[in-house]
C-alpha positions in Angstrom: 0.0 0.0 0.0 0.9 3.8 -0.5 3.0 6.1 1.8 0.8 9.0 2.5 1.7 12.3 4.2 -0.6 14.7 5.4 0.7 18.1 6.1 -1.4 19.7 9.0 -3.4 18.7 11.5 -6.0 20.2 11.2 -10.0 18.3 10.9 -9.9 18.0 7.2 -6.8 16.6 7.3 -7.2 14.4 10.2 -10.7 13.0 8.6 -8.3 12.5 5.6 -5.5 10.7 7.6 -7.7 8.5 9.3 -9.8 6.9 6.2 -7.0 6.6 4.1 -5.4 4.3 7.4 -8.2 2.7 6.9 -7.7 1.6 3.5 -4.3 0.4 4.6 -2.0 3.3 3.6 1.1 4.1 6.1 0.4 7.6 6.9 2.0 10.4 8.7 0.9 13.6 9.7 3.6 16.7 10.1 1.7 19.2 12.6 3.7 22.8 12.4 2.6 23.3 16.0 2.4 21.4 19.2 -1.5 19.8 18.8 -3.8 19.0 16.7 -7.0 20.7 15.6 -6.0 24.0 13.5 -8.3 26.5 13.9 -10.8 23.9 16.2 -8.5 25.2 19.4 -9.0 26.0 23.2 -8.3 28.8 25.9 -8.3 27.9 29.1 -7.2 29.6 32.4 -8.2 29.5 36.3 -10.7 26.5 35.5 -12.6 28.5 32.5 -12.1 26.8 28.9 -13.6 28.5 25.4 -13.3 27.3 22.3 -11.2 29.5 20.3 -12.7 28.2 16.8 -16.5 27.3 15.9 -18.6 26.8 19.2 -21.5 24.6 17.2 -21.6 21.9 14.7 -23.9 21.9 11.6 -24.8 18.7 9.2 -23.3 16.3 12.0 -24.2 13.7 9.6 -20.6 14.4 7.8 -18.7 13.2 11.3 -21.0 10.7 12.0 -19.8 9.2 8.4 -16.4 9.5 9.2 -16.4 7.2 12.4 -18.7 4.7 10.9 -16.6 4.5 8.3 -13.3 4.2 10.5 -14.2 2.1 13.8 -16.8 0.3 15.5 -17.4 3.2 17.8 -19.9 5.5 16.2 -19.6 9.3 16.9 -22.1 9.4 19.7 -19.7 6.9 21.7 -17.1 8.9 21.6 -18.4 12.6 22.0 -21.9 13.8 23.9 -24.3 15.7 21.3 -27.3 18.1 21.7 -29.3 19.9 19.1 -29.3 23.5 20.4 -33.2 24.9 21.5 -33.3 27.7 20.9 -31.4 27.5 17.8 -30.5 31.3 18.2 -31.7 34.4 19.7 -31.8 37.3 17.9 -31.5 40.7 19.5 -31.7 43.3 17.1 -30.7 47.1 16.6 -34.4 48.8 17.7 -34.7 46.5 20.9 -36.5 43.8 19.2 -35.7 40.0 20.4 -36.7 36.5 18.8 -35.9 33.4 19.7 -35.8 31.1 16.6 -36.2 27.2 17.4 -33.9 24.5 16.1 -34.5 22.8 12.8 -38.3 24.4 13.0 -39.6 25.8 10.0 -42.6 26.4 10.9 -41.7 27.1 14.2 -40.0 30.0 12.3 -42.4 31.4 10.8 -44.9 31.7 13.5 -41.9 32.9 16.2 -41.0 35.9 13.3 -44.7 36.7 12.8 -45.4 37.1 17.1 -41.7 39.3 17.5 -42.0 41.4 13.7 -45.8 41.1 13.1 -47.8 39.7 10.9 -46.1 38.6 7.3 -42.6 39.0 8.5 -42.8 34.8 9.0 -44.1 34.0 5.8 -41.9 36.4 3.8 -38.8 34.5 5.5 -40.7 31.3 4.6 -40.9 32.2 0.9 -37.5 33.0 0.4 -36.3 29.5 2.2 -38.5 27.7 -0.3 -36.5 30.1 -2.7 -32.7 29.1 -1.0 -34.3 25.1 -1.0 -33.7 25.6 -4.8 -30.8 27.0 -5.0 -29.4 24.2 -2.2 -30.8 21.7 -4.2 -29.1 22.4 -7.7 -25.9 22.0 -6.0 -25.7 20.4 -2.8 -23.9 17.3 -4.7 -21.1 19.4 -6.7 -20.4 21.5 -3.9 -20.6 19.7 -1.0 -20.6 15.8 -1.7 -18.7 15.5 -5.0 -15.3 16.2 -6.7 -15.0 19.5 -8.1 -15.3 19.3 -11.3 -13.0 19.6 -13.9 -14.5 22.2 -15.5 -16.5 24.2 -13.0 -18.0 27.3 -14.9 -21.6 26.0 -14.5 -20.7 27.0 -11.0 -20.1 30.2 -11.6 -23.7 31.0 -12.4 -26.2 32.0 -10.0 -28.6 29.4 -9.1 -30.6 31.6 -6.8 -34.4 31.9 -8.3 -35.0 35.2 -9.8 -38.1 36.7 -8.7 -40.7 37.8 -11.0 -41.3 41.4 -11.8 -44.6 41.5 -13.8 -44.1 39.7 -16.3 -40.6 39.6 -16.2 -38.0 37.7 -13.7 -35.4 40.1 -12.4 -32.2 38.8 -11.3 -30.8 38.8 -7.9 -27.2 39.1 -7.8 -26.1 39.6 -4.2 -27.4 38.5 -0.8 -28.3 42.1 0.6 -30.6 42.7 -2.5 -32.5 39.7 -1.7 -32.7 40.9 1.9 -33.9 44.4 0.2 -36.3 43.6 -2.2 -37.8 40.2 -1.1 -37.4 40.4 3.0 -38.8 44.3 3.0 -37.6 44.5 6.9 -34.5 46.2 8.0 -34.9 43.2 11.3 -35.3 40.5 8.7 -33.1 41.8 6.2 -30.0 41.8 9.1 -31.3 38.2 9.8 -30.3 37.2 6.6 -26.8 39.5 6.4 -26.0 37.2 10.0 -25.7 34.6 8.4 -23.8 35.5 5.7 -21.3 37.7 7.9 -20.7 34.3 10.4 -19.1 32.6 7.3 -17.1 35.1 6.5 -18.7 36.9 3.9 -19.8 40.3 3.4 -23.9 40.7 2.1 -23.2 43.7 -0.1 -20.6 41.2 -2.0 -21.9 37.8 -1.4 -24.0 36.4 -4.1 -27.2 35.7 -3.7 -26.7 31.8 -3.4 -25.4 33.1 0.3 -28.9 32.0 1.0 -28.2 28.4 1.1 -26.2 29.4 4.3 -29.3 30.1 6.8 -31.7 27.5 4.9 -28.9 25.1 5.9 -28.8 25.6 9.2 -32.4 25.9 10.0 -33.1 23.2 8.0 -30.5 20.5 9.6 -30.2 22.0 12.9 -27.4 23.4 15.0 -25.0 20.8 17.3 -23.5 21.2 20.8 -20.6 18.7 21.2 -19.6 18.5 25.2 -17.2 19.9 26.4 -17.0 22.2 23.6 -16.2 21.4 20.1 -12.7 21.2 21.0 -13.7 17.4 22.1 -14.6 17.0 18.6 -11.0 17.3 17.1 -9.8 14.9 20.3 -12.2 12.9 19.0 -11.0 12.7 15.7 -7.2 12.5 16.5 -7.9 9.4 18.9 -9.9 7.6 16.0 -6.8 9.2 13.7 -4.3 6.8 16.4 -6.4 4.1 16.4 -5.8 3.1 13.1 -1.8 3.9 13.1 -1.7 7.2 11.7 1.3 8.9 13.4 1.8 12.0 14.2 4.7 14.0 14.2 4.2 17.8 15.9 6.7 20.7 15.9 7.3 20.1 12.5 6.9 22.2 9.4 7.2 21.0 6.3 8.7 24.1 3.9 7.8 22.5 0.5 6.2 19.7 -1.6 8.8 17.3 -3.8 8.2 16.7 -7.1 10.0 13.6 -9.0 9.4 12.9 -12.8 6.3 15.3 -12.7 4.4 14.3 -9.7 4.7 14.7 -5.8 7.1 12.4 -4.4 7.1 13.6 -0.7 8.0 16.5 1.4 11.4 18.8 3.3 10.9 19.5 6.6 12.3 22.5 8.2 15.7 21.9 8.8 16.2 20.1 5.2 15.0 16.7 5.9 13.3 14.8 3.2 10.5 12.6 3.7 9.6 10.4 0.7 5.9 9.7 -0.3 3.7 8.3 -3.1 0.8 10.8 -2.4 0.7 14.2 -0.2 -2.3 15.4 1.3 -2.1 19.1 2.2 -4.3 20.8 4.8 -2.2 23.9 4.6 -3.8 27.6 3.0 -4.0 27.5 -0.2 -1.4 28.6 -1.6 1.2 28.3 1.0 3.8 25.8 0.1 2.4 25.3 -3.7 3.3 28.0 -5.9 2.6 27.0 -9.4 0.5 24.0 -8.1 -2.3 25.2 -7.7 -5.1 27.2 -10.4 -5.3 31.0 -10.1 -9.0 30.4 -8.8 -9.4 29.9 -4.9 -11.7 32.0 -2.4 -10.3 34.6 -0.4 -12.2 36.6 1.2 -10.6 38.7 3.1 -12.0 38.0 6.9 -11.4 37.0 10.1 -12.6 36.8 13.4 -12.0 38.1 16.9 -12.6 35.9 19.9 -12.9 37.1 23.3 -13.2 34.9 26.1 -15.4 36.4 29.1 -15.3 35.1 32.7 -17.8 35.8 34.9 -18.3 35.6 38.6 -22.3 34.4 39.3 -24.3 31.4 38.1 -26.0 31.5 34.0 -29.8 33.0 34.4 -32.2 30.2 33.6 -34.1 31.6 30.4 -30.3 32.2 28.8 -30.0 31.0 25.0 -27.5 29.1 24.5 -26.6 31.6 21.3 -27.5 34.7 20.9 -26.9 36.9 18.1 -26.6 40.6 18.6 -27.3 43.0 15.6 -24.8 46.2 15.5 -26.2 49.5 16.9 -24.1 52.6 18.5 -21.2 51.8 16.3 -21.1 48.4 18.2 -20.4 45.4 15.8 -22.9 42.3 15.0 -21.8 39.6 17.2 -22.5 36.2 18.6 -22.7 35.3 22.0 -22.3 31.7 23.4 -23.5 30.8 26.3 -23.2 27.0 26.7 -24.8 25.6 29.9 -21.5 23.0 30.4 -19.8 22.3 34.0 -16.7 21.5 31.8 -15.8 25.3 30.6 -16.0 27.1 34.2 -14.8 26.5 37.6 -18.3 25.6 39.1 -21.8 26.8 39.3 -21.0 30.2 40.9 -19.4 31.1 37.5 -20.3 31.1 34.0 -17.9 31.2 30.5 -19.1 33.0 27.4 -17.4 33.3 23.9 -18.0 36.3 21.8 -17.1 36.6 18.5 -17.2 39.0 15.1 -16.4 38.9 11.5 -13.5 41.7 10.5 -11.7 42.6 8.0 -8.4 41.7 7.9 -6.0 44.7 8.6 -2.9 45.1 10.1 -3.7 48.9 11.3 -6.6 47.7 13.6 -6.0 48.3 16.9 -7.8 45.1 18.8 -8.2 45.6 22.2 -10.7 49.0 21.7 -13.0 46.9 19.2 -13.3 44.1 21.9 -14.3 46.3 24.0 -17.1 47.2 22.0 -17.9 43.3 21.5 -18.4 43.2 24.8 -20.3 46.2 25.1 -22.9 44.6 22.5 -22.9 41.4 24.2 -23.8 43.3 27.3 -27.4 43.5 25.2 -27.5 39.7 25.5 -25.5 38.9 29.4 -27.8 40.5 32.0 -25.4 42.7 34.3 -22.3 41.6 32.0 -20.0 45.0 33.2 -20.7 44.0 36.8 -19.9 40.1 36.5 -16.9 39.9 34.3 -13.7 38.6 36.3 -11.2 39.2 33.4 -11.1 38.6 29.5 -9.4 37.0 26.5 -8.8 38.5 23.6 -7.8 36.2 20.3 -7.1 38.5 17.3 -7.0 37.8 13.3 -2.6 37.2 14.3 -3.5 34.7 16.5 -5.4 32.9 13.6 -2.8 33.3 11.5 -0.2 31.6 14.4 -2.4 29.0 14.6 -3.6 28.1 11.0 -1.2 29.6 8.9 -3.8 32.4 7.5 -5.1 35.2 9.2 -8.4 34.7 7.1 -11.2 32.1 8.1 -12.1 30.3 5.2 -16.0 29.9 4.3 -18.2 27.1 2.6 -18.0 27.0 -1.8 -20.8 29.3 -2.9 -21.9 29.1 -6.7 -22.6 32.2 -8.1 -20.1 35.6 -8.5 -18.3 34.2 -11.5 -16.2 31.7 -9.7 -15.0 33.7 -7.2 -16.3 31.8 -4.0 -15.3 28.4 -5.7 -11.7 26.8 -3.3 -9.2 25.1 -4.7 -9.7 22.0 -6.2 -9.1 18.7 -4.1 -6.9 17.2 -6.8 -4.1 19.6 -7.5 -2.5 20.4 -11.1 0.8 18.2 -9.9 -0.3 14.7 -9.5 -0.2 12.9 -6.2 -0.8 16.1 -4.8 -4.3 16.9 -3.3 -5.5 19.5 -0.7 -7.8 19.0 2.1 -9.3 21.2 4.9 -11.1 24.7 4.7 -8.7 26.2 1.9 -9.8 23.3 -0.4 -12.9 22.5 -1.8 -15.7 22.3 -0.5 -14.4 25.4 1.6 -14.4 26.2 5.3 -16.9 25.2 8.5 -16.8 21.8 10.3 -19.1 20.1 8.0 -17.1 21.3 4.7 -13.4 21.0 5.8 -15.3 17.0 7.2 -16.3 16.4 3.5 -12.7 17.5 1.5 -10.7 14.8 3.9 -13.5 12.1 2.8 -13.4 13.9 -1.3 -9.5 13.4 -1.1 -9.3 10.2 0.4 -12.1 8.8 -2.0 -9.6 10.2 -5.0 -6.4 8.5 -3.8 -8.4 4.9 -2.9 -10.5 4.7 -5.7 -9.0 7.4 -8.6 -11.0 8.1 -11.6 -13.4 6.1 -10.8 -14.6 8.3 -7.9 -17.7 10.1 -8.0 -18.3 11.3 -4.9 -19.7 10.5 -1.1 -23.3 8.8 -1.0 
């Protein structure tokens, strides 16, 4: 069998590593840093722990795949999961609050109707029915199949255009649907949430951005115990189960190539490493100049994290999400508030992560915008000022320390010419093939899940693969 290394350690890689083992390949996995996980890290100090990544987990199905598919013990065995009720509470700029259930559409619609009157539930209804299109035409090439080889069908919007008389009228980006189909500034920043908590701005996004919240509130949102950081333990234990090793504190500076194809990999320090495929987790296109196309998403955001503890017990009507709309020159962010004994000392405390979307900049000064994070998640936290024992901030250079990129990757989007489409999984230089959020089919849990099961369905079964089913 082949000698595989995987450079990174990250979940797309791991998920990678570990069902290629499984087809009995040798591999090895060269981790830059000192763990495992990439950007699925944690924070913890004086008995508090936040997750430093995502905080919930959408389309489980994709990990509960990967450990059928790699053990006896199914994912449930091996971490605790809850569907999150409510799925989100909204708090929005005029004062306005919503609490929107879990995997609920109609539950949606009559909870939009009782908080923004009458209609608001049924125009939100009418434009998921509207993303349920758009997910449909291309669920399979963008999430469960190869790239392929030629993707400009992707590049055209497959978001419904609405008719106007007797006439359809495009939509090209996601705000204009807000604008002309939501007709509610509250609704309207609904749908520019979602977008922004990927990574991508409304104004620019295209308007298949709406398969984004039809997604979520269509296959519900996940709370992994003990935060989702026990998701990548998860994965690396399955990952040692079946012999992958691991070799940490090691970077690997560039890709070999032997009579036109990848033959293995030099280390820092100028050791060589031979190998008949290389899977690469790393940002595209660190490490493969000239091996990669001139087509692969950047967007050009990140997040800030900051970690919150407070001194007195969670109130019992707290969500475990809440979702904070900008106002006063505040930004939108999203507070989590996970009711877990394993993030805080004990029940006299509590441990909340907030995060935003930014730009990334180097001239930003960071610790003034957390403070007004926290200020907006103050709308969410009852008595927030008064309670909080000390903070955390993580800033887009800490991303960068830990991933590689300062930028967060998001999910393939069709649409806006191409633009939004990652790299391929199958790279120009044969025998190597990139996996993780840089790669298709792009960033979040669930996507970076799929490209290490799309690369390690290339390498076991070549032409003949067509994708997962």
């Amino acid at each position: 069998m082949a000698r595989i290394v995987v450079i990174g350690a990250g979940l797309g890689a791991m998920a990678a590593a570990a069902r290629l083992a499984v087809a009995g390949h040798t591999v090895t996995v060269y981790e830059k840093t000192s763990t495992y996980g990439g950007a699925v890290g944690r924070f913890e100090r004086d008995g508090f722990a936040f997750d430093t990544g995502p905080g919930l987990l959408h389309l489980p199905a994709v990990y509960r795949d990967l450990f059928v598919k790699t053990g006896k013990e199914p994912l449930e065995e091996c971490v605790s999961l809850t569907q999150v009720d409510p799925a989100a509470r909204h708090v929005f700029a005029d004062g306005t609050r919503v609490d929107l259930p879990n995997a609920s559409r109609a539950g949606t619609v009559a909870a939009l109707d009782a908080a923004l009157g009458a209609g608001a539930g049924e125009r939100w209804g009418d434009f998921l029915t509207r993303a349920r299109e758009a997910w449909d035409r291309t669920r399979r090439p963008l999430l469960e199949e190869p790239q392929p080889a030629d993707p400009a069908p992707l590049s055209r919007e497959p978001y419904p255009a609405l008719k106007a008389g007797l006439l359809r009228r495009p939509t090209t980006t996601l705000a204009q649907v807000g604008a002309r189909e939501l007709r509610d500034p509250r609704l309207a920043a609904l749908l520019d949430a979602y977008a922004w908590s990927y990574g991508f701005d409304p104004a620019s996004a295209p308007a298949s951005a709406a398969v984004l919240p039809y997604m979520e509130q269509t296959f519900g949102s996940w709370y992994v115990g003990g935060g989702l950081r026990a998701l990548a333990d998860a994965v690396y234990e399955r990952c040692r189960k079946r012999r992958v090793e691991f070799v940490f504190d090691t970077p690997v500076e560039d890709v070999l190539e032997k009579d036109g194809r990848a033959a293995g990999v030099r280390l820092a320090g100028g050791e060589t490493v031979e190998a008949d495929h290389v899977v690469s987790g790393a940002p595209v296109p660190a490490l493969h100049h000239g091996r990669v196309p001139p087509r692969h998403q950047m967007n050009g955001t990140s997040r800030v994290t900051v970690g919150l503890a407070l001194r007195g017990p969670r109130e019992a009507d707290a969500a475990h999400r809440a979702v904070v709309h900008a106002e006063g020159g505040r930004p939108t962010v999203t507070v989590l508030r996970p009711d877990d004994p394993a993030l805080r000392p004990d029940g006299a405390y509590e441990s909340v992560t907030v995060t935003a979307t930014v730009r990334t900049s180097p001239e930003q000064e960071w610790e003034p915008f957390a403070d007004r994070m926290v200020e907006a998640a103050g709308r969410a936290v009852p008595g927030l000022a008064e309670r909080l024992l000390w903070r955390h901030v993580r800033t887009p250079e800490a991303v960068r320390r830990d991933t590689g990129a300062a930028e967060v990757p998001g999910p393939a989007l069709a649409g806006a010419g191409g633009r939004l489409l990652p790299a391929a999984n199958r790279s120009p230089l044969p025998g190597l093939y990139f996996a993780g959020g840089w790669s298709h089919p792009g960033g979040g849990l669930a996507h970076a899940g799929m490209s290490g099961a799309l690369v390690a369905g290339l390498i076991v079964e070549g032409a003949d693969f067509r994708g997962s089913r």
